[in-house]
C-alpha positions as CSV (number, residue, x, y, z in Angstrom):
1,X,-65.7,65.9,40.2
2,X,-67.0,68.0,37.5
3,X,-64.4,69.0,34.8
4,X,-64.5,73.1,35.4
5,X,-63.4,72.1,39.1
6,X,-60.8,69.7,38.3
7,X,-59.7,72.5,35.5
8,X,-59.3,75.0,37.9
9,X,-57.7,73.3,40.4
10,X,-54.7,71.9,38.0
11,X,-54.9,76.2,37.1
12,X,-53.8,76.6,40.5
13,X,-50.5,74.3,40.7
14,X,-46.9,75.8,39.9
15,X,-45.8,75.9,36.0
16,X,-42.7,73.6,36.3
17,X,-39.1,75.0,35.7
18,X,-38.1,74.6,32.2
19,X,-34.9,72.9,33.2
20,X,-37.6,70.2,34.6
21,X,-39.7,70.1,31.4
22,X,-36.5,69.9,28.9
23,X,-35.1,66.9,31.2
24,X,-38.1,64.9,30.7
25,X,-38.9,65.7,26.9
26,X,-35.2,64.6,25.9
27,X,-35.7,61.3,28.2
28,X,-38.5,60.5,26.0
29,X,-36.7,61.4,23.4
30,X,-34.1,58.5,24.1
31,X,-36.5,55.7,25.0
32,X,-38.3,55.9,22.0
33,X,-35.4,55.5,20.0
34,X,-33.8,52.3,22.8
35,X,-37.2,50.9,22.2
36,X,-36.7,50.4,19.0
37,X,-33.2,49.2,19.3
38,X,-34.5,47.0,21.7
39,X,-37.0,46.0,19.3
40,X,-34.3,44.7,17.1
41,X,-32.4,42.8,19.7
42,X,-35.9,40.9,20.1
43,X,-35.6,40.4,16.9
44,X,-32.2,39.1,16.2
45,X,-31.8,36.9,18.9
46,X,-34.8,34.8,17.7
47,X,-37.2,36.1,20.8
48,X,-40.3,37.6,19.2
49,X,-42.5,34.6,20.4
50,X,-40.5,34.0,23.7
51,X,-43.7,35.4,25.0
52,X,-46.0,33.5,22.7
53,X,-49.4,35.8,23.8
54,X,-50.0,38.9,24.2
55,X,-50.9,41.3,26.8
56,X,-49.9,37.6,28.8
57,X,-47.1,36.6,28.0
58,X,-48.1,33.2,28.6
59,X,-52.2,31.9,28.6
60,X,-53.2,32.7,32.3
61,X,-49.6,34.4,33.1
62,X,-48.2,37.9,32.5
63,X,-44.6,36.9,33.5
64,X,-42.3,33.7,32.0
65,X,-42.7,30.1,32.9
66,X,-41.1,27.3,32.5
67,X,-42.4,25.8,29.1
68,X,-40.9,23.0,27.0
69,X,-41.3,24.6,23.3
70,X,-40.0,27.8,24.6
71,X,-36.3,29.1,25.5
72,X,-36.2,30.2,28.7
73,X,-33.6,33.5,27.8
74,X,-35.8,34.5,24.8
75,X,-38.7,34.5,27.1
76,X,-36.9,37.2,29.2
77,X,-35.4,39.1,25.9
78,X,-39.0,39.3,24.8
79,X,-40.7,40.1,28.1
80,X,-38.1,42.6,28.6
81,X,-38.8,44.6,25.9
82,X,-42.7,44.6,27.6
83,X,-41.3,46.0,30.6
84,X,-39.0,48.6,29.2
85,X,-42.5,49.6,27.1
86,X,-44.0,50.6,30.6
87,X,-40.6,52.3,31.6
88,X,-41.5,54.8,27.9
89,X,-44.9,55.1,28.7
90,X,-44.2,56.2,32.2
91,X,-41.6,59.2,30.7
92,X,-44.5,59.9,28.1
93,X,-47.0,60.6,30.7
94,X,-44.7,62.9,33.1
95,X,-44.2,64.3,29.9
96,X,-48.2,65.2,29.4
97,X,-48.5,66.2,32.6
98,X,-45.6,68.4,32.5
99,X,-47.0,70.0,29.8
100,X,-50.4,70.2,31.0
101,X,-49.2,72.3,34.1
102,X,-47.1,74.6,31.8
103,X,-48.3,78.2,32.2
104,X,-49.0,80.3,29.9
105,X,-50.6,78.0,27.7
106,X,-48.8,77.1,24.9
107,X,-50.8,74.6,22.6
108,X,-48.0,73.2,19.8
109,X,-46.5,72.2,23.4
110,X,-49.4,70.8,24.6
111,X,-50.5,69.0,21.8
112,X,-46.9,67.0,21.8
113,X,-47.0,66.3,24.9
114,X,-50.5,64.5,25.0
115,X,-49.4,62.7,21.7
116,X,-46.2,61.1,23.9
117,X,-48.4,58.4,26.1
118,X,-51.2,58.2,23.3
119,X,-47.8,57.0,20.7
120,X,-46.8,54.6,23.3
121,X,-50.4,53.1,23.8
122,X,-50.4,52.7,19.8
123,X,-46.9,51.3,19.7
124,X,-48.0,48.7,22.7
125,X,-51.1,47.8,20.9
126,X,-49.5,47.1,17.6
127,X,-46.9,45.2,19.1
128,X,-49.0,43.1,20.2
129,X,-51.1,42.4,17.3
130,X,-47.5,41.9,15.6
131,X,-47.2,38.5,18.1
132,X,-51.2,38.2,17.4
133,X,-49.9,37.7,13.9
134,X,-46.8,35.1,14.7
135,X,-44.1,38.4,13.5
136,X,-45.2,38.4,9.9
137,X,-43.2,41.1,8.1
138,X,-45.2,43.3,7.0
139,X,-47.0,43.8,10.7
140,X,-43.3,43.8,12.2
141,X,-42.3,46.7,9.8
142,X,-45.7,48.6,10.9
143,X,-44.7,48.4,14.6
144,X,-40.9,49.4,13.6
145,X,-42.3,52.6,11.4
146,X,-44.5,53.5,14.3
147,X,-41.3,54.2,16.4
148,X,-40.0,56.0,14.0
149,X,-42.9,58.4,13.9
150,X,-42.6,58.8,17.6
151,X,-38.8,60.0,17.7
152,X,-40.3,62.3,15.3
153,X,-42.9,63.5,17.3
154,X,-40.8,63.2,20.5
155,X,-37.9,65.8,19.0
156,X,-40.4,67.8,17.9
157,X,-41.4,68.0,21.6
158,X,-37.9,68.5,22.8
159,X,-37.7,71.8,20.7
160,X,-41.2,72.9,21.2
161,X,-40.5,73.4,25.5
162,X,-40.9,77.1,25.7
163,X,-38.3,79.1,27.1
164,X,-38.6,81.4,29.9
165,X,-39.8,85.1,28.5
166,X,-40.2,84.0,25.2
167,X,-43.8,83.7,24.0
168,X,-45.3,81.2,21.6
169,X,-44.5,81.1,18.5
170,X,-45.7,79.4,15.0
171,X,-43.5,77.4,13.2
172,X,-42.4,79.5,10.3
173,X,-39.8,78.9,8.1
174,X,-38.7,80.4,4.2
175,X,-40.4,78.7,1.8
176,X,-37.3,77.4,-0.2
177,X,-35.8,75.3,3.1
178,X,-39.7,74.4,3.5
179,X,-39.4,73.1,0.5
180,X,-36.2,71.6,0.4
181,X,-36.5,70.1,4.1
182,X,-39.7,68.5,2.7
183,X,-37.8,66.7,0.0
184,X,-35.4,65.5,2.8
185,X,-38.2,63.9,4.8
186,X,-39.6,62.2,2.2
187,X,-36.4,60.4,1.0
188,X,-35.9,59.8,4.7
189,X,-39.4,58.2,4.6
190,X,-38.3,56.3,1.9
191,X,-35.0,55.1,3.5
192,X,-37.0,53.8,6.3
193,X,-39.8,52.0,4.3
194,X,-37.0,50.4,2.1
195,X,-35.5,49.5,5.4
196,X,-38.1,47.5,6.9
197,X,-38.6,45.7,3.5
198,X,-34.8,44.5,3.6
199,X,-35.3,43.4,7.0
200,X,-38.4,42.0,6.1
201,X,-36.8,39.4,3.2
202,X,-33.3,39.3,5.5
203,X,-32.8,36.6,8.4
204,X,-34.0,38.0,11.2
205,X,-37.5,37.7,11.3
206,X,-38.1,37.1,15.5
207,X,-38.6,33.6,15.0
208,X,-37.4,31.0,12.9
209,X,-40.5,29.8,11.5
210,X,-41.6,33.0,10.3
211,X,-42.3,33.4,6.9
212,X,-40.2,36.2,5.2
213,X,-40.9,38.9,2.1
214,X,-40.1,37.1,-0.6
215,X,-37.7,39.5,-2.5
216,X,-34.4,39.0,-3.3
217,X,-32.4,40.8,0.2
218,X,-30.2,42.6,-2.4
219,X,-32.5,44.0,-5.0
220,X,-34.2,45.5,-1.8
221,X,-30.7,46.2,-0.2
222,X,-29.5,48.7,-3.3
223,X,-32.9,50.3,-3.6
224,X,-32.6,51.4,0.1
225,X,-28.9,52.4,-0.5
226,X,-30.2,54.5,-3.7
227,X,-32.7,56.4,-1.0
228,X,-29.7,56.6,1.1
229,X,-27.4,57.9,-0.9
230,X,-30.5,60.4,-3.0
231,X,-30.6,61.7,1.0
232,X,-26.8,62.1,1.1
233,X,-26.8,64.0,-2.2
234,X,-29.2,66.2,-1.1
235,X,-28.1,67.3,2.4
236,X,-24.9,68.4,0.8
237,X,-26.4,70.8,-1.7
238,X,-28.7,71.7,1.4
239,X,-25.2,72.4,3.0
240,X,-24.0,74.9,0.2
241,X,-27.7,76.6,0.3
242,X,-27.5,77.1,3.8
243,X,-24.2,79.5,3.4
244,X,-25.8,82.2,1.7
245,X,-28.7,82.0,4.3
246,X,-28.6,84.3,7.8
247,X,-27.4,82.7,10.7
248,X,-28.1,79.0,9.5
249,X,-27.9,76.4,12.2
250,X,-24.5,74.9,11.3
251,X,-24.0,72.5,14.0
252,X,-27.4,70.7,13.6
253,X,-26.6,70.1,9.7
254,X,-23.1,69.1,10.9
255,X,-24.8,66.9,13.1
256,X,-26.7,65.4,11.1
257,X,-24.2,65.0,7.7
258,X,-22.3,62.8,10.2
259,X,-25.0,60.9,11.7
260,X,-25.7,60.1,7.6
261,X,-22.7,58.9,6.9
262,X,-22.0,56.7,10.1
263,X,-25.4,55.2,9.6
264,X,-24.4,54.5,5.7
265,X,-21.5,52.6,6.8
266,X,-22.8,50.4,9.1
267,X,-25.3,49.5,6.4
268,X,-22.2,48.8,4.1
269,X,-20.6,46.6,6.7
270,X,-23.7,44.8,7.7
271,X,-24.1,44.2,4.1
272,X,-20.8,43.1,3.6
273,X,-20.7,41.2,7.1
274,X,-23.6,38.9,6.1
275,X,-25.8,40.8,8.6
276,X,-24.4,40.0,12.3
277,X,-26.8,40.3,14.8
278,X,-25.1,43.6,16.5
279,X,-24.9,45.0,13.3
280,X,-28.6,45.0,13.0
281,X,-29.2,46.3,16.5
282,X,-26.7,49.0,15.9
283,X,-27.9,50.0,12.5
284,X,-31.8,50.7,14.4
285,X,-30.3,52.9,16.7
286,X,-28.7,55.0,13.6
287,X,-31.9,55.1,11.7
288,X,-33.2,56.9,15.4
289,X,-30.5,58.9,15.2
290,X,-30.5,60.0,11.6
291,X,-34.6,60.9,12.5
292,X,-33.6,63.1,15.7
293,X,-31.0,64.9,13.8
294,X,-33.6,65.6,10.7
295,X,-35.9,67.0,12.9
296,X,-33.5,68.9,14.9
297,X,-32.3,70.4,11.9
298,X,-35.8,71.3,10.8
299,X,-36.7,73.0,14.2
300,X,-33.2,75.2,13.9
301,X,-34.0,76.5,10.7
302,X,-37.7,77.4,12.2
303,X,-36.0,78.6,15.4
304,X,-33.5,80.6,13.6
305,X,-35.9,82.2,11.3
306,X,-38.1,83.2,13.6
307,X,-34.9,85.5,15.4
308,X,-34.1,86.7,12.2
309,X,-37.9,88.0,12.1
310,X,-38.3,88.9,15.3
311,X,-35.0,90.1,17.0
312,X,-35.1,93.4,16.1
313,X,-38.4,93.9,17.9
314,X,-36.4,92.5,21.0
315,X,-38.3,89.3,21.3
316,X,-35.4,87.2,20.8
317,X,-32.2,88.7,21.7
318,X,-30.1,86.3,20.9
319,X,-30.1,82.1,19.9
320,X,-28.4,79.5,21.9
321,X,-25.0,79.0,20.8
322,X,-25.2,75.5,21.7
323,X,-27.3,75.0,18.6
């Protein structure tokens, strides 16, 4: 079928309800970030080579067997984690296609959407070049950023689902909280690079016999607590900048001041603890958490900035108040 055809007829299909469209972009949303958590219960538990191959997770099978060298349950931990992969990709690609039947056109939208299942195929393929490479650390800490730059992508996506009468807009935003939210993602880059390097030199590699970074876990621990707290420091002058801004987007930066601080004290604990396997698992899903509330906050200052440009021409009337 040529591709004008197939073009026109997909032009011909409904545009989905937005209710539709929002449903699926927060769904992806959350399995990024429970892939990556359970990433790290692969990884604590010892499973990364329960499945010792990879797409197979055995030579000549895709499922578990029976095998002498291997545990049986960190066969299944690991070749969960495979399946729950297809579950994501699955989300991601309603997602595309969602946003492919959108009408009007809206590219930013588009764009996203397409980049959901392409992230997933990238995460799947690096995943498996990580158990290619018997979990060394620094290939474990490339898959592990990779999911970070999805939830990323995938809030961005979440925010960028048009609403209904409102046309397309550019991001736009002041150049001082540009600026300012640009310093913010870089230390947040920083906390999560310093992250994967403690986990990297800590205990749970995936697999007992893999080798780890070798840096002392607490020289690398208080350098990704100085990021941490350089972050913290810095969303609370963001805080007092925001009050002398119109209409900021106080409950996002709420949000997001107490994600911060939750995530720092399980990091505390965990330190103090001696790193318990929960700990870990737990302190994944905050680093998700603290990376959907950064971007939320950036999209509500765009959002926000754009109605104080544009409401009095009657384009938006109004923002959300659930914001």
């Amino acid at each position: 079928m040529p591709f004008s055809s197939l073009q026109a007829r997909i032009s011909r299909l409904p545009s989905p309800g937005r209710r539709l469209q929002l449903g699926v972009a927060v769904a992806v949303v959350t399995t990024q970030a429970l892939i990556a958590m359970t990433g790290a219960i692969v990884r604590v538990t010892g499973s990364g080579l329960g499945c010792p191959t990879w797409p197979e997770c055995f030579p000549g099978s895709m499922v578990p067997v029976e095998h002498p060298e291997y545990d049986t349950l960190n066969q299944w931990i690991e070749y969960g984690n495979r399946l729950f992969t297809g579950v994501v990709g699955i989300i991601a690609g309603a997602a595309m296609i969602l946003a492919i039947l959108h009408k009007p056109r809206d590219r930013r939208y588009l764009r996203l959407g397409i980049a959901m299942p392409v992230g997933v195929v990238v995460q799947a393929v690096l995943g498996g070049i990580t158990v290619r490479l018997d979990l060394v650390w620094w290939s474990v800490a490339v898959h592990l950023l990779a999911s970070t730059v999805m939830v990323w992508l995938a809030t961005l996506f979440v925010h960028s689902v048009p609403r209904d009468g409102v046309p397309a807009t550019p991001p736009a935003v002041n150049k001082t909280l540009a600026t300012w939210l640009s310093v913010q993602t870089v230390l947040l880059v920083g906390i999560l690079v310093t992250g994967t390097m403690v986990t990297g030199a800590g205990p749970h590699g995936g697999d007992p016999a893999t080798p780890r970074l070798d840096i002392p876990v607490e020289t690398l621990a208080h350098v990704h607590a100085a990021f941490l707290y350089t972050f913290l420091g810095s969303l609370v002058l963001l805080g007092f900048h925001l009050r002398g801004t119109t209409n900021p987007p106080w409950r996002r930066y709420q949000i997001l001041l107490a994600v911060v601080l939750a995530q720092g004290t399980i990091g505390l604990v965990q330190f103090w603890t001696g790193v318990p396997e929960m700990l870990v698992s737990l302190h994944v899903l905050g680093a998700m958490s603290v990376i959907v509330a950064t971007a939320s906050l950036w999209c509500g200052v765009r959002d926000r900035d754009i109605a104080t440009r544009k409401g009095d021409a009657g384009i938006v009337a109004k923002e959300p108040q659930t914001t």
